[in-house]
C-alpha positions as CSV (number, residue, x, y, z in Angstrom):
1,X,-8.3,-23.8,49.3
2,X,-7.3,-27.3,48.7
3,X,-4.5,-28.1,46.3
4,X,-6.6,-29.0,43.0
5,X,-8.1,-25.5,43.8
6,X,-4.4,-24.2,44.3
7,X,-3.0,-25.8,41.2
8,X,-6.0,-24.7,39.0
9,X,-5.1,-21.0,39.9
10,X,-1.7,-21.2,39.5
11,X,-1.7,-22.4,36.0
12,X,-2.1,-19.6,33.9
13,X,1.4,-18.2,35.3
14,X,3.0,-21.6,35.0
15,X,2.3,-21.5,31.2
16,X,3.6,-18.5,30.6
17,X,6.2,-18.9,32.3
18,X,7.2,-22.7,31.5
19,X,8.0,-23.0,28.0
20,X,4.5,-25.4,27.6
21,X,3.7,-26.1,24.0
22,X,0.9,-25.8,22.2
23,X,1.4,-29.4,21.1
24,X,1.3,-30.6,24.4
25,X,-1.1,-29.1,24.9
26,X,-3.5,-30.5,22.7
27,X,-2.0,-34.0,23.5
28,X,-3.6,-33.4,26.7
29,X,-6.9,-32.8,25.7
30,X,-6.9,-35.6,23.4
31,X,-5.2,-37.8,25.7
32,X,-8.3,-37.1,28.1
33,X,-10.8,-38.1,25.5
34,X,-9.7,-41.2,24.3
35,X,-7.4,-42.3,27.5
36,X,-4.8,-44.3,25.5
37,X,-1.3,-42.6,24.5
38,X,-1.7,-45.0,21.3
39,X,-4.6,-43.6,20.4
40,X,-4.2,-40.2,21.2
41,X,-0.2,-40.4,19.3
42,X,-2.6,-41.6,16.5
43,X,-4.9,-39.1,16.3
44,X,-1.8,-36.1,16.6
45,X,0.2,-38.6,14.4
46,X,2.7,-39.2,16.9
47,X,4.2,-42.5,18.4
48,X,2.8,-43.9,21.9
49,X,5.9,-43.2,23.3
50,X,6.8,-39.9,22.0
51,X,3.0,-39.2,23.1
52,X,3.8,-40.3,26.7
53,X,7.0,-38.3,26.5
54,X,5.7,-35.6,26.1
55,X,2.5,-36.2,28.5
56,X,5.3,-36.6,31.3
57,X,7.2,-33.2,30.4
58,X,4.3,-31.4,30.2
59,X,3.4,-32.4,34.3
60,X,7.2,-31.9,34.8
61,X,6.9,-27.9,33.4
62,X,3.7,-28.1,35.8
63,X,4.6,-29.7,38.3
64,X,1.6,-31.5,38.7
65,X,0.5,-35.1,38.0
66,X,-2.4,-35.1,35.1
67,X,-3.1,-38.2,34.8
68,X,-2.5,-41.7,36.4
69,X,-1.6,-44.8,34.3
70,X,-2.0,-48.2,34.9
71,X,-0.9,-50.6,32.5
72,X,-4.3,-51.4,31.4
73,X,-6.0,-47.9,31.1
74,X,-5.4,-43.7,31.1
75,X,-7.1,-41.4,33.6
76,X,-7.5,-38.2,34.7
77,X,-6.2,-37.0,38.4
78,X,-7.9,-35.0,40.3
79,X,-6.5,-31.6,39.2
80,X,-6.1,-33.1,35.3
81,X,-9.7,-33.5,35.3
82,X,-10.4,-29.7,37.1
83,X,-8.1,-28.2,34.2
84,X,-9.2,-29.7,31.4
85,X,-11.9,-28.0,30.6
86,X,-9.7,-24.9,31.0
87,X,-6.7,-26.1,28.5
88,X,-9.2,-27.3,26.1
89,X,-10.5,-23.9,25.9
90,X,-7.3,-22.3,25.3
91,X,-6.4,-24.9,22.6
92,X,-9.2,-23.7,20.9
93,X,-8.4,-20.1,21.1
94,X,-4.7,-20.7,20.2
95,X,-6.0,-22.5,17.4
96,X,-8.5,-19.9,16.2
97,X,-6.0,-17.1,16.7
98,X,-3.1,-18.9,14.6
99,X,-6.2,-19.3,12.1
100,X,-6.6,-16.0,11.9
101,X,-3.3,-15.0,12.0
102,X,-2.5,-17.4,8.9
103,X,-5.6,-15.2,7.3
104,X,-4.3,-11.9,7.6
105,X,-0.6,-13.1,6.1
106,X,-2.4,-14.0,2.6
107,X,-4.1,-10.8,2.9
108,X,-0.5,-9.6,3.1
109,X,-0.1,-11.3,0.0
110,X,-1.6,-10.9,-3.8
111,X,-1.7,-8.6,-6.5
112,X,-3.3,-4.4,-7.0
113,X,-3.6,-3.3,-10.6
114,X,-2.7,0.9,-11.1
115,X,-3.7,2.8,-14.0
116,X,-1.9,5.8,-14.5
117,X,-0.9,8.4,-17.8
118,X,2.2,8.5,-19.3
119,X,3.1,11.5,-17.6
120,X,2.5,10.5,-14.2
121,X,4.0,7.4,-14.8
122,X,7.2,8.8,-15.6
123,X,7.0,11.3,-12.7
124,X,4.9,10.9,-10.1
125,X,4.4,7.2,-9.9
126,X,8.1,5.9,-9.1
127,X,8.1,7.1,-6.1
128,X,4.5,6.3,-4.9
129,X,5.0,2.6,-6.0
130,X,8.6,2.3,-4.2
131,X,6.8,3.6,-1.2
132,X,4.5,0.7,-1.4
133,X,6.6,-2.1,-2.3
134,X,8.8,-0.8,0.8
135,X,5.3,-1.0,3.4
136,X,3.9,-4.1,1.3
137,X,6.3,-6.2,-0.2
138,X,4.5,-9.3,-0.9
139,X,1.8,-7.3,-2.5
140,X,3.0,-7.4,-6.4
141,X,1.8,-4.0,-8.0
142,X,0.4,-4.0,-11.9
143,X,0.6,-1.0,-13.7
144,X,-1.3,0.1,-16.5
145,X,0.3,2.9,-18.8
146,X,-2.5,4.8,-20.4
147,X,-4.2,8.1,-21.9
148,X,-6.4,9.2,-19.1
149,X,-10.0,7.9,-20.6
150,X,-8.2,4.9,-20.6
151,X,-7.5,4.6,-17.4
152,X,-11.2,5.8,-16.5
153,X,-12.0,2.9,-18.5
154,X,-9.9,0.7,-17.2
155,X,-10.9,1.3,-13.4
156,X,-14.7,1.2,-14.5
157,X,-14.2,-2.4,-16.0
158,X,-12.6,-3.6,-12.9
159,X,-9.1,-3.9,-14.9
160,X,-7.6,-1.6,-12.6
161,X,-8.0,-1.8,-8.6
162,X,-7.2,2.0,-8.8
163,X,-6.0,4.8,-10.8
164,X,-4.1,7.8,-10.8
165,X,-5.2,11.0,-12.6
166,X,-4.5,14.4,-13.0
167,X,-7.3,17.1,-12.5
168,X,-9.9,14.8,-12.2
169,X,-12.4,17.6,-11.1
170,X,-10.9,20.5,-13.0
171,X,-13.2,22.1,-15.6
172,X,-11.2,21.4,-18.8
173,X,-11.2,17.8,-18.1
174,X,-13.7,16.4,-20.2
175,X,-14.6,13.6,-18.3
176,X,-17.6,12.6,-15.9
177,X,-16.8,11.2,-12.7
178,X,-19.8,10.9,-11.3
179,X,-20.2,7.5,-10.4
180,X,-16.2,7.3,-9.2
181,X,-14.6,8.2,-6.2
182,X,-11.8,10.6,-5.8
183,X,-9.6,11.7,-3.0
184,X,-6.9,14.4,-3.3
185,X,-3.1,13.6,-3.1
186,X,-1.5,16.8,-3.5
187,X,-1.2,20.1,-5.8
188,X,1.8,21.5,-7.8
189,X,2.5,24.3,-9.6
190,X,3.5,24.5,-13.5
191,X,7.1,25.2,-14.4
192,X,8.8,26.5,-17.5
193,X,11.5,24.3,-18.9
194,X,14.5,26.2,-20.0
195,X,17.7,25.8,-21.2
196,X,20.7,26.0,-18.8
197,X,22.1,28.9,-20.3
198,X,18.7,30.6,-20.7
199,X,18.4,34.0,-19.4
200,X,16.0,33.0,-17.4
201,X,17.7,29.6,-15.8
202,X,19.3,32.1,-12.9
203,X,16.0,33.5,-11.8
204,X,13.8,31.8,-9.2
205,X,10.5,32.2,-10.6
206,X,9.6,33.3,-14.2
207,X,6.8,35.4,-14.7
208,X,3.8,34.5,-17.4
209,X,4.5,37.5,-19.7
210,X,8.4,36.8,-19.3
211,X,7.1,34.2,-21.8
212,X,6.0,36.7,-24.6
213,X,6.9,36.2,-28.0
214,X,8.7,32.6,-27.2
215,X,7.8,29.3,-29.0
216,X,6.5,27.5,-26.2
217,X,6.0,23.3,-25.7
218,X,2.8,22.2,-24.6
219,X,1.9,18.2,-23.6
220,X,-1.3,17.7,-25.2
221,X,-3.2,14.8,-23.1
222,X,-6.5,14.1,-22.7
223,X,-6.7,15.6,-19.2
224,X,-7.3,19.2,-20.4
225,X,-3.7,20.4,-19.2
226,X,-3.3,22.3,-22.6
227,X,-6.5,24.9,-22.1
228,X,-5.3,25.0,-18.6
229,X,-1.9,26.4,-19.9
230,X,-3.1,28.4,-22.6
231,X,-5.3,30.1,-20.4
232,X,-2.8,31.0,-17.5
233,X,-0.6,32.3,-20.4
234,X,-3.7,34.8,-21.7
235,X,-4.9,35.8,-18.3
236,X,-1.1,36.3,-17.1
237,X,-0.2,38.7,-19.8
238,X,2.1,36.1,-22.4
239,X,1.2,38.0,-25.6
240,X,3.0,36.4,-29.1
241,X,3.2,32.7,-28.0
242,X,3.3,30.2,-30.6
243,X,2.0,26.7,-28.9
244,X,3.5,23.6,-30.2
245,X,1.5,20.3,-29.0
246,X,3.8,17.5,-28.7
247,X,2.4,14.0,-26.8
248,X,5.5,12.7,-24.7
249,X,6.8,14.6,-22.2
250,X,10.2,13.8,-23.0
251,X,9.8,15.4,-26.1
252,X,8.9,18.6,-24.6
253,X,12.6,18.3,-22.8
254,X,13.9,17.3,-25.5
255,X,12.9,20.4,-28.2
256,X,13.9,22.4,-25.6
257,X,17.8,21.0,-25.0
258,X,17.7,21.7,-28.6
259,X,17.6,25.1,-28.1
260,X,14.2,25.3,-29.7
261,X,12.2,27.3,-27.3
262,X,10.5,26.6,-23.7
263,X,8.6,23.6,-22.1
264,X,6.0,24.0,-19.9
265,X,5.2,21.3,-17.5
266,X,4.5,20.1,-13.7
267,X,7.5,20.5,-11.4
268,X,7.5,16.3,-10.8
269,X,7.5,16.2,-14.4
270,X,10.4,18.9,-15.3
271,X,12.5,17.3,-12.1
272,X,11.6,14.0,-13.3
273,X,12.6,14.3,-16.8
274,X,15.9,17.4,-16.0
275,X,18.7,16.7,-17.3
276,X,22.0,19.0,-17.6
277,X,21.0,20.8,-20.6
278,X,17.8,22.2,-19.2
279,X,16.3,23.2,-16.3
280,X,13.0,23.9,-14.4
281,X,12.2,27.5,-13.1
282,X,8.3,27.3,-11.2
283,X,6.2,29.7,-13.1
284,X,4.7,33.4,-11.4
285,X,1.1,33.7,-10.2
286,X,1.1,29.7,-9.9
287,X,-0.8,27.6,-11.5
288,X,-1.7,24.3,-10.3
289,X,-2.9,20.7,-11.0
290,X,-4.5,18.4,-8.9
291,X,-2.9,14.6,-8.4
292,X,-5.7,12.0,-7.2
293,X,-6.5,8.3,-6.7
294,X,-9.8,7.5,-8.5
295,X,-11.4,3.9,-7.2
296,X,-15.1,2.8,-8.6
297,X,-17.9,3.8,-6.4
298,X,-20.0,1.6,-3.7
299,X,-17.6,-0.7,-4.6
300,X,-15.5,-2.4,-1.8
301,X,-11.6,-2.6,-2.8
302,X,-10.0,-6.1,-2.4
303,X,-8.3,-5.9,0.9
304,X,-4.8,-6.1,-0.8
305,X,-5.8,-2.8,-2.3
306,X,-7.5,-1.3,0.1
307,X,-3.9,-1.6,2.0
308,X,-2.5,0.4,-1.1
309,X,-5.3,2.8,-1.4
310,X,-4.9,3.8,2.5
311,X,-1.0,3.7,2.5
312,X,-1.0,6.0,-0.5
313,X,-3.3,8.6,0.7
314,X,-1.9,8.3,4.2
315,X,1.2,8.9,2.4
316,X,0.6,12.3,1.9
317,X,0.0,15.1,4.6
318,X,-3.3,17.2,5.4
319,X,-2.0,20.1,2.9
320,X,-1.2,17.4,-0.2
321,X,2.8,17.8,0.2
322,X,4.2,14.8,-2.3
323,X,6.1,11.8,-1.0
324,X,9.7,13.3,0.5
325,X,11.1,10.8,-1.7
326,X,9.5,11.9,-5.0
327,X,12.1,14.9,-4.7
328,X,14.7,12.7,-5.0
């Protein structure tokens, strides 16, 4: 092997092991082609003898002469000439992967619109948004606060990247879905919402018919939660209810701080909205709702919300358990 050959072989190691630029590197390669350190200092916009500089520690990391100078012209040794073909093809690739890598940080970067109900937002959606800001912070997160054919609308229309909806395929929601896609999050059981020193704030589930004869507060939204309700209390045995609609979940807490009779909600909603004059016991057979991400179908997500859509689902396990932190 003669010592071009021996040099050529050895060079991968030296680079990685030298502390080589990248800039020198591509001052060699354009040093090659024009053979003038005032032209190639031009072309890199760098002076002719900050270009020979850096030519010279370059063969000194090396240890190998590049190039021979005279004072009239440039040119390639021996070895200089055997590795530049080399070196010019790993400028390239250095320059294609910090192209790329330059890429996938603005895809780090932008803005996903989320649609969501009242309800949820007050609930479930702190949580599920802190989780992405936490895993995507450069992503800046819209949220849309809306009745649930709203935020159908919304994600049809392209407002919203995404949305988040409750029961999406249960039969009282009146809604067709048919040209959306869905995917499951996770299920939770209904609650009642009594008052601390309720008879029943002690026990650890309340039963249906426990409920008999009490005037009972019902959110009435547009995602068929109140038939769902009504008939869990029928079929459970709850005879001599008197339902009371009221549209903000809050308010449901709030008639019953007042003493006024009992809420019933989702447990991310009672937990959400407890406070120390009420509290939530989970409700006996349980009765459930679905929480989903709806997106628009055969249509691609922007990649920003692609990211979002995978982190949230991936968020949650294979038997829909809620975001630990949601608990909080």
């Amino acid at each position: 092997m003669t010592r071009s050959q021996t040099d050529i072989a050895d060079t991968g190691q030296r680079l990685k092991a030298s502390g080589v630029s990248l800039q020198q590197l591509r001052l060699f390669v354009v040093l090659a082609q024009h053979r003038s350190f005032t032209q190639a200092g031009n072309a890199l916009g760098v002076t002719q003898s900050a270009a020979s500089r850096s030519i010279r520690e370059l063969e000194d990391l090396l240890e190998m002469r590049l190039f021979d100078r005279t004072t009239r012209q440039v040119a390639l040794t021996d070895t200089g000439r055997a590795l530049l073909p080399r070196i010019a093809l790993l400028v390239d690739e250095l320059e294609v992967a910090l192209r790329f890598g330059q890429q996938v940080s603005t895809v780090e970067n932008g803005a996903v619109s989320i649609a969501s109900s009242s309800g949820l937002v007050a609930s479930v959606l702190p949580a599920l948004l802190s989780s992405c800001r936490a895993s995507y912070p450069n992503i800046a997160l819209t949220l849309h606060d809306a009745p649930q054919g709203r935020v159908l609308e919304l994600v049809r229309a392209g407002d919203a990247d995404m949305g988040v909806l409750t029961d999406p395929v249960n039969d009282s929601n009146p809604y067709d879905l048919s040209d959306l896609s869905t995917e499951t999050l996770f299920s939770e059981s209904l609650c009642a919402i009594v008052p601390t020193r309720h008879a029943l704030a002690s026990h650890a589930t309340v039963r249906w018919r426990d409920l008999s004869g009490a005037s009972l507060f019902l959110l009435d939204d547009d995602a068929g939660s109140f038939d769902v309700i009504a008939r869990a209390l029928d079929e459970h045995g709850a005879s001599n209810v008197r339902l009371q609609r009221l549209s903000q979940a809050a308010s449901v807490v709030q008639m019953v701080a007042a003493g006024l009779g009992i809420g019933i909600q989702p447990m991310h909603a009672g937990a959400a909205l407890a406070q120390a004059l009420v509290q939530p016991v989970p409700l006996w057979p349980s009765v459930t709702r679905t929480i989903a991400l709806v997106k628009r179908k055969n249509r691609t997500l922007p990649v920003q919300a692609a990211r979002i859509w995978t982190h949230v689902v991936s968020s949650y396990d294979e038997e829909h358990k809620p975001l630990q932190t949601a608990h909080a």
